[in-house]
N, C-alpha and C positions, 0 to 999 in steps of 0.2 A: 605421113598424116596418121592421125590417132582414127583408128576404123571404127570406135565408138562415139568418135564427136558428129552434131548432128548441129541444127540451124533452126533455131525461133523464131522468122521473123530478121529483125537485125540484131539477133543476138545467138554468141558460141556459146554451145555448152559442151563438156567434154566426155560426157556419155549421156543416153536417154531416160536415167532412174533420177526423176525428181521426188524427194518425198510429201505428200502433198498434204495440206492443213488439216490438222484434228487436234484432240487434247494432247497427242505426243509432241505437238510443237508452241502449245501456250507458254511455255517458260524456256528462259535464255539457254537450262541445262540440255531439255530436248534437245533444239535446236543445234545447239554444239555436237550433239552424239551423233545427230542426222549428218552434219558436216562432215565428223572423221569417220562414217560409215564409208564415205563417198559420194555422197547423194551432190550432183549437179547442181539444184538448188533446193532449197527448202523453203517451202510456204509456210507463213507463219499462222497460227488459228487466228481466226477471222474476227474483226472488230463492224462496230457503226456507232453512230449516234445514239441509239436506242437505250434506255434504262430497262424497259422492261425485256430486251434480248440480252442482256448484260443479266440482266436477275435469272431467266431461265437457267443458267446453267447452276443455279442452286438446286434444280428442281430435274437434274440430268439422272439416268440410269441409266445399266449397259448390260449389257448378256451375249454369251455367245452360246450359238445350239451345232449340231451336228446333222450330218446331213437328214437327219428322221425328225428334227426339229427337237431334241432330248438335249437339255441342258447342259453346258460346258462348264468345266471350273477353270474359273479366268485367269487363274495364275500358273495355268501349266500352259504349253506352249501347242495352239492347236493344231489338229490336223487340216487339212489343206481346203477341204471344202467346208469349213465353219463359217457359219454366217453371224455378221455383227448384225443388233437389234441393239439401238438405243435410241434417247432421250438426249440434244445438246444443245448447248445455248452459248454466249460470245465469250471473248476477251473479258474480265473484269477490271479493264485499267482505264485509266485516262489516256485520252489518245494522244498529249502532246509527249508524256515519259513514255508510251509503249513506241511511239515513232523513234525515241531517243533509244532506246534499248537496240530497237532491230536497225537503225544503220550500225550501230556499232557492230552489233553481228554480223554485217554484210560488209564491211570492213573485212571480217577475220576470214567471211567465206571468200573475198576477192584473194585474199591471198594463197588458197586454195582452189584457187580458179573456179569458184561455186558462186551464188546467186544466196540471198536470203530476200525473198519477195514478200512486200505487208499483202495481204489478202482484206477487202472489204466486202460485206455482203449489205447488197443492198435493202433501207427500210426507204427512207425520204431521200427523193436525189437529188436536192439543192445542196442536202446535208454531206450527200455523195459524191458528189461536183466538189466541193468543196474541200473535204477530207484527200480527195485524189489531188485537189491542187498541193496541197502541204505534205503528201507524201513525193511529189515530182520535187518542190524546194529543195526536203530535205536530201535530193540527191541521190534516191533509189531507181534501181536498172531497171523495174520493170514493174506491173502491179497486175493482181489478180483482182477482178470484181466477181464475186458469185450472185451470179441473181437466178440460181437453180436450187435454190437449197431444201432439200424435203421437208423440213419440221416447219415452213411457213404454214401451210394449213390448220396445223396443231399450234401456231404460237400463239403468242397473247397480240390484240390488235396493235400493227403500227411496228411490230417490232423486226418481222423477214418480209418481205418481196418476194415471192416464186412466180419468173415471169415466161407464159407457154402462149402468149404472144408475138407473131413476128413485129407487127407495127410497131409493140411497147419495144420490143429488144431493142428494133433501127433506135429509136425515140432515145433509151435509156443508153446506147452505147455513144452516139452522135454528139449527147451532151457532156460527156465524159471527154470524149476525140476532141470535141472544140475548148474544153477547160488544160488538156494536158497533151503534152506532144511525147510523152515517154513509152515505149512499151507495153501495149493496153493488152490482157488475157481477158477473154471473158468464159466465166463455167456456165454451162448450162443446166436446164433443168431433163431428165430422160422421161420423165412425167407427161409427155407430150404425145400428140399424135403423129407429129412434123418434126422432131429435131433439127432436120436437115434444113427446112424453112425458118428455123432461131438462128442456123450457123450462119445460113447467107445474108439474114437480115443485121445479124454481128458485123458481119465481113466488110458489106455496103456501109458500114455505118464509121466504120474504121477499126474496128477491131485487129490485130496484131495478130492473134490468134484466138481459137477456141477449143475449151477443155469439155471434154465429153465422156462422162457427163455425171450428175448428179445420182445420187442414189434415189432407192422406190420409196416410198411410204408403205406397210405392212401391219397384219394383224396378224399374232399368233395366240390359240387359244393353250393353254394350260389341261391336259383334258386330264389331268387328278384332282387336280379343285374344281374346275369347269370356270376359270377366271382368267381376264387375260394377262398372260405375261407382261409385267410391267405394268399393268392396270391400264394401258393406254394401247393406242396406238404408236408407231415407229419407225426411223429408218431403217431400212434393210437393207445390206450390201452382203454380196459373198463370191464365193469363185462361180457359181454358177450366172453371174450378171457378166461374164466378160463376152460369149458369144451374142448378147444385147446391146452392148459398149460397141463391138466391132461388124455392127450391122449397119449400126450409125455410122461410124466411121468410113467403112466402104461406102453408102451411099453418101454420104457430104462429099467425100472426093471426087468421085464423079459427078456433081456440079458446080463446088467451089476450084476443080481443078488442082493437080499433083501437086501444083507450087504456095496453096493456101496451108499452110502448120496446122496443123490439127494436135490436139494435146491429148491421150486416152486418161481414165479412172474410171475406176467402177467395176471389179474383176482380177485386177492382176494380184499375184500371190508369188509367184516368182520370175527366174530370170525370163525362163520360155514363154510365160504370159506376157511379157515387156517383148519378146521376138513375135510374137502371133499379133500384139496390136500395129508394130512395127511394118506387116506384111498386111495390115487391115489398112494400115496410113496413117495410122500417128507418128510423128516424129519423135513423140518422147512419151511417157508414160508418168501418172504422179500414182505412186502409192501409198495411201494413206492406213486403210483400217488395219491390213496387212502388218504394216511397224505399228499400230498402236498396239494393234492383240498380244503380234512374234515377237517385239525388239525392235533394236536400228540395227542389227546383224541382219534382219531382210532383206535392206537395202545393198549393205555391202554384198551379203550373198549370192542376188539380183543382179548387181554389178557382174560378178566375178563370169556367173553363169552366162550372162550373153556374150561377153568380150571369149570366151571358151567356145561360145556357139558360132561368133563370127571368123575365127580364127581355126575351128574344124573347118567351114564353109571356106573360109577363102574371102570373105565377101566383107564389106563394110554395114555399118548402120543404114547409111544412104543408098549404098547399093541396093539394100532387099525392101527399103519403106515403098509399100504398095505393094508391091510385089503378089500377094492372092488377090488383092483388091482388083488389080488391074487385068485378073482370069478371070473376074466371076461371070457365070449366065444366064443366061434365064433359065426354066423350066421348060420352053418350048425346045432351046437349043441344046439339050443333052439326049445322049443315044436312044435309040428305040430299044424297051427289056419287055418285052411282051412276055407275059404272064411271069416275071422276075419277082414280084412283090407275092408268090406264094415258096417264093425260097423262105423266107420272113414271118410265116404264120405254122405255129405251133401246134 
């Protein structure tokens, strides 16, 4: 048995590094590079209905800063705790040629024993309903809905859904479940006070799985001009969002149970961060800003590194998922350190 194949739901995949949707996967050439990386499967950037989430992405920006928030130059290759700030917006295709594009890539990925999943993010879900039934037609393994997406706030009306609603999630997954019988992902929004009450009400509703989770919304100010970077508001992801990622994931599993798939984003940077959500309880991990910043070499990298980490261990993928999750404790039930916390003051 391959010690880095892991379980979706009712689907193999032959290790836990998916690369997950952003501008590195809008055109068929990304997507191909994410394939020979290695990458399990590869989500494709996200479509809907919408004209005016299709027009934002004319109106996108990007920046990376470092950890004191000082500006990165975007074409050298960053250091590890760089934070992504941008502006994004959809697909700019029509949705019956971009359906026809990505089977045929999920063709080339089947032969690679890989996945290429369409991703929808939801605006109108009749529209939504509808768009998932002609992605099941055309014969694809699995489908990602995001209805966690951060630039909803900042869109233009009508055009994202960010839903931090349990009732809406049951509501918005159920009518998906009853349109399509295929492999339903659903991402979430980290925006929330409850994650864990979106994952259950996903769960109940039929979800497949749940990806966890979306990135923050963020302000940074410029403090040489006193302007804000990017003149706007923005999503913010970075290495320091994975101990947030894998708080949610530890608590979702202890209510959805060891055997609910949990899918991580939002943090990982390399292989060990795809090992630490693996022991928080994802089964697999999608790395997205990571390859759009470093390359598709992150992915393979990522790859190389855990199949190394399980193979010093001893242990499989499935062997160690959960595995911290399944230690944690409270505060009441750790040791007595009386007066230990003046080791700590300077």
């Amino acid at each position: 048995m391959n010690p880095l194949s892991v379980e979706i739901g009712r689907l193999k995949f032959k290790n836990p590094v998916i690369c997950g949707s952003g501008e590195h996967t809008i055109e068929a050439h990304g997507i191909r590079l994410a394939l020979k990386a290695g990458a399990s499967a590869v989500v494709a950037k996200s479509i809907n209905e919408s004209r005016a989430a299709k027009e934002q992405l004319d109106q996108t920006d990007y920046m990376l800063f470092d950890a004191q928030w000082n500006p990165l130059d975007w074409h050298e290759k960053p250091p590890h705790d760089a934070s992504l700030f941008c502006r994004s917006g959809l697909v700019q295709r029509e949705f019956e040629p971009w359906l026809d594009e990505l089977i045929e890539l999920d063709l080339e990925a089947a032969a690679l024993s890989s996945y290429v999943i369409p991703s929808l993010i939801l605006a109108d879900l009749d529209a939504c309903v509808e768009q998932a039934c002609a992605i099941e037609r055309k014969g694809f393994r699995a489908l990602e809905v995001n209805i966690g997406a951060p630039h909803a706030s900042e869109a233009a009306k009508g055009a994202i859904v960010l839903e931090r609603q349990a009732e809406k999630v049951f509501e918005i997954v159920q009518r998906i479940r009853q349109a399509v019988q295929m492999p339903l992902w659903i991402k979430l929004t980290g925006q929330s006070e409850d994650v864990v009450s979106l994952a259950q009400a996903a769960q109940r509703a039929g979800a497949d799985s749940v990806i966890m989770m979306g990135r923050f919304m963020g302000f940074v100010p410029d403090v040489q001009t006193g302007r804000p970077f990017l003149g706007t508001s923005a999503a913010i992801g970075g290495s320091w969002a994975l101990p947030l990622t894998a708080r949610w994931l530890v608590m979702t599993r202890k209510v959805l149970g060891p055997h609910y798939p949990l899918i991580a984003t939002n943090g990982a940077r390399t292989g060990l961060d795809v090992i630490r959500f693996l022991m928080s309880g994802a089964v697999a991990t999608e790395m997205s800003s990571a390859v759009w910043t470093g390359g598709y070499t992150v992915l393979s990298d990522a790859i190389e590194e855990v199949d190394s980490f399980l193979k010093e261990k001893g242990v499989s993928a499935l062997e160690i998922l959960g595995q911290a999750a399944d230690q944690i404790q409270s505060y009441q039930e750790q040791p007595n350190r009386l007066d230990h916390w003046r080791k700590f003051v300077k």
